[in-house]
C-alpha positions as a printed Julia matrix, in Angstrom:
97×3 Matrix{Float64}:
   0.0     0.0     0.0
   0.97    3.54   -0.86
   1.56    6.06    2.38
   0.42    9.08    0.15
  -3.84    9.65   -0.55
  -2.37   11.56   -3.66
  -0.55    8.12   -4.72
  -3.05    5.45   -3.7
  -5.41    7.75   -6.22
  -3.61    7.77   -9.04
  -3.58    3.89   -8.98
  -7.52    3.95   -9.69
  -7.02    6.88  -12.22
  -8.67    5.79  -15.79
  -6.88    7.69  -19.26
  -9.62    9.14  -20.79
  -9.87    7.52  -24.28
 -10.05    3.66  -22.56
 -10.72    3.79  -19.32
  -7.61    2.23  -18.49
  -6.3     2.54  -15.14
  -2.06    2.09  -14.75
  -1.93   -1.12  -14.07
  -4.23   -1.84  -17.4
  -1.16    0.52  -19.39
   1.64   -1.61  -17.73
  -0.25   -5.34  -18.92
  -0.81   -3.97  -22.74
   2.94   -2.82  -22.55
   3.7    -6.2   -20.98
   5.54   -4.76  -18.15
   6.65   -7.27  -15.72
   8.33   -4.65  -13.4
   5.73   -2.15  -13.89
   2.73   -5.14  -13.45
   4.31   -5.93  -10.52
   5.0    -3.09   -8.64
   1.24   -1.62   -9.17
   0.03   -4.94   -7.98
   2.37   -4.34   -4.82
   1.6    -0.53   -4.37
  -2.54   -1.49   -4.06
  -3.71   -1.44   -7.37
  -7.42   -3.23   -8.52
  -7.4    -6.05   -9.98
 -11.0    -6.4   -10.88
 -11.59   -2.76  -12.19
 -12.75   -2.51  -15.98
 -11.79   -0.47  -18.81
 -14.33    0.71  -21.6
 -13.68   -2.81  -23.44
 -15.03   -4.66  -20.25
 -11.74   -5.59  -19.22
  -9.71   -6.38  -16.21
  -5.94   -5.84  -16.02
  -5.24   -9.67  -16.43
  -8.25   -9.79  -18.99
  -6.16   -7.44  -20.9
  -2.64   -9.99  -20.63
  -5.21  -12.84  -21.94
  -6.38  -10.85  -24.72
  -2.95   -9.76  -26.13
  -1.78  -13.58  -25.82
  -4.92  -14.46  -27.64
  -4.04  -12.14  -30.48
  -0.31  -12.74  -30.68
  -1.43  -16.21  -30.45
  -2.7   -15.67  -34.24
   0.66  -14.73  -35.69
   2.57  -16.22  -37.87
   5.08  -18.36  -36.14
   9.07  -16.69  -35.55
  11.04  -15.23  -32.66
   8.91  -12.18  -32.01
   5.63  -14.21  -31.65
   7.81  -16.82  -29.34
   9.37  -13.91  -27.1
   6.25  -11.58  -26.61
   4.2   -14.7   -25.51
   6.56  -15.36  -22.95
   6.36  -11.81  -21.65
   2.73  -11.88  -21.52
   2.84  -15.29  -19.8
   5.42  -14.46  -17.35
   3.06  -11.02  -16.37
   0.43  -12.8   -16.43
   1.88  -14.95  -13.85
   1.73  -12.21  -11.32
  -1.51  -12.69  -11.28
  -1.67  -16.02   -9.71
   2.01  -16.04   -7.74
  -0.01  -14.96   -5.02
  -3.42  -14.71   -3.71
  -4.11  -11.25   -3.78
  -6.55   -9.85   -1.98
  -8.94   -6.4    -3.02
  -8.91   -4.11   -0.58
């Protein structure tokens, strides 16, 4: 948890083309660090975006589509980012506040 009100806020802040909160920006970027140090600072796991999203629903969307590429290196490295994010998810058993 954040010791700042100011900081703990800008967790649940949403951009305003997607309603995407940080932690939604750090899965589509496939951000393991950033992922996991939202997660750690507080941030929602179960809040939406304007696709009807969660942050994780966003990880298992971008596997789905990269999932669809042709085979090669790229397609074999970026799934293995987005599983290894994705596995922040379940490493522990978060809990909402």
């Amino acid at each position: 948890m954040l010791a700042n009100k100011n900081a703990e806020k800008l967790l649940e802040e949403r951009d305003e083309s997607y309603g995407n909160t940080p932690l939604h920006v750090a899965c589509g970027l496939h951000s393991y660090i950033f992922t996991s140090l939202l997660i750690e600072a507080g941030s929602s796991l179960t809040t939406l975006n304007n696709a009807g999203f969660t942050p994780e629903g966003v990880i298992d969307d971008e596997i789905q589509a990269y999932k669809g590429h042709l085979n090669g290196p790229e397609k074999d490295f970026t799934l293995e980012r987005l599983t290894l994010v994705k596995s922040l998810f379940a490493e522990k058993n978060y809990v909402e506040k």
